[in-house]
Steps between C-alpha positions, in 0.01 A plus 500: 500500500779769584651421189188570265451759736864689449431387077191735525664772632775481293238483217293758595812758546620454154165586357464795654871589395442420142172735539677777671759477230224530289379810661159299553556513862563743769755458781380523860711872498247573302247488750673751688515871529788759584367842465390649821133381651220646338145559409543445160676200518262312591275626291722359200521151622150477306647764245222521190244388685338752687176689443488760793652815536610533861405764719675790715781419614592262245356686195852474337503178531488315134175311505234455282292789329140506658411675794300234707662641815271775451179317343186701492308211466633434828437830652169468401439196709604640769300840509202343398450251789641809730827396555702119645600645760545193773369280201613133487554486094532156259646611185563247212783537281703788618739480220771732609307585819415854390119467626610383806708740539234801449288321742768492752525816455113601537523322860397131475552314818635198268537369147504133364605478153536227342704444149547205301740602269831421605694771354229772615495343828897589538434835361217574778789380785786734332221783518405407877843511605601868302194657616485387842143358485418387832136389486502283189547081515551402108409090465643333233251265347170454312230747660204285407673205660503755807172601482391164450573381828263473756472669734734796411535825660228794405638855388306817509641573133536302214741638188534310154629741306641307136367121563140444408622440181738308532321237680345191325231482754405851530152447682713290755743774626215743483266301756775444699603829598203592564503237798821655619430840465283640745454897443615538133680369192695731230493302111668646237542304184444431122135361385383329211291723223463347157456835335746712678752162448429460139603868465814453658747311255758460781247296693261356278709183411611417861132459611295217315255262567278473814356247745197516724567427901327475784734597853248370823239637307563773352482482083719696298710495180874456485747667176824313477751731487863399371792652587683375183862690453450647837571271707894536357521849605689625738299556812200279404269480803221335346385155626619161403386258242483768245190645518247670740101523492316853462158563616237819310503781761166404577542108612787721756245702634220179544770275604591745786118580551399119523796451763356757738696822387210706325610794609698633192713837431649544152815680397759531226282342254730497169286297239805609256782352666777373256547165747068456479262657661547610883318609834577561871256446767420508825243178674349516842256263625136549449324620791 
């Protein structure tokens, strides 16, 4: 045994010689920085693949482009249902962890995000630990495996801000939240519209075909939706298995109705999105 043992070794360090020599392979060195600690370095170990511009302090920081530190879909939320201040919040996908950190900010008491993407899920620690966020706990794992579990803790505040369409089981995600969330839920996300799709030659080939379902109940209509090429691009966080399911705007709103959530508030409805059709709202329970 020691000898096929000390062969494999042997074997495997010549390989990775020949693909060093090769320049197909890095050295451990390589792994390793020498300029002085900084912000911005670890912001480049996930160099290309940010989508967030950071905030003050760190707005010279080399990130990404979009300003989701300073969302005003997010600001919205929070002056509509007066504030989160000593809120318990569940947010799914945080992405980068810019929501979570503009609800920090507005005074939750504590945030649970939770972010299946493996690469976003680093990018939300690197933020937590350069911004000093105190009241946020980022899971990394499948959210409707979380929310799945019974019995789980309740939040006052729900936030899916980028998922409902990714989701193959849309209805599912939707009826569960509203079990978890007791005061409110914030939705943003794309919808299905055949018109407004067929006009929109960037979208109109990703999204064909449809399927009835039924989710405990509830019947609705599901639009496969494939990712195609993007799911190679840098920074994908779309689902796995290559495509999602979209719902109309309207099976979103009955869907959260028939779950309990009736109570509706619509905003940022842009019908002429280039990525589909998109809404916010805000759910409460019916009284």
């Amino acid at each position: 045994m020691k000898w096929l043992l000390s062969q494999r070794i042997g074997w495997e360090i010549r390989v990775r010689t020949v693909l060093y020599r090769l320049g197909l392979s890095k050295t451990t060195d390589a792994h390793y920085l020498t300029s002085y600690p900084s912000p911005q370095n670890a912001v480049d170990i996930l160099q290309g693949e940010w989508r967030s511009r950071l905030p003050d302090p760190l707005a010279q920081v080399k990130a990404g482009p979009l300003s989701l530190f300073e969302d005003g879909r997010i600001a919205w939320l929070v002056e509509q249902i007066g504030g989160v201040e000593g809120m318990t919040v569940l947010e799914l996908g945080p992405l980068e962890g810019a929501h979570s950190y503009m609800l920090e900010q507005a005074g939750a008491k504590c945030i649970t995000a939770i972010e299946a993407n493996s690469q976003a899920y680093l990018k939300c620690l690197i933020v937590k630990e350069l911004l000093e966020l105190k009241k946020i706990r980022f899971l990394c794992g499948d959210f409707v495996a979380y929310l799945r579990e019974e019995p789980g803790p309740l939040f006052d505040l729900g936030v899916a801000s980028g998922v409902l369409y990714h989701m193959k089981n849309p209805a599912e995600l939707l009826a569960l939240l509203t079990k978890r969330c007791q005061r409110s839920l914030f939705l943003w996300t794309h919808y299905y519209d055949e018109a407004l799709i067929a006009k929109n030659p960037r979208m109109a080939h990703k999204l064909t075909g449809s399927v009835p379902a039924t989710y405990q109940g509830f019947e609705h209509t599901l639009y496969r939706h494939d990712y195609q090429e993007a799911k190679y691009m840098p920074g994908f966080s779309g689902a796995g298995g290559g495509y999602s399911h979209w719902m109309t705007r309207d099976d979103i709103l009955n869907c959260l109705t028939f779950f309990g959530f009736g109570d509706i508030q619509i905003g940022f409805d842009d019908p002429d999105s280039k990525n589909g059709p998109s809404f916010a709202l805000i759910a409460r329970p019916q009284q």
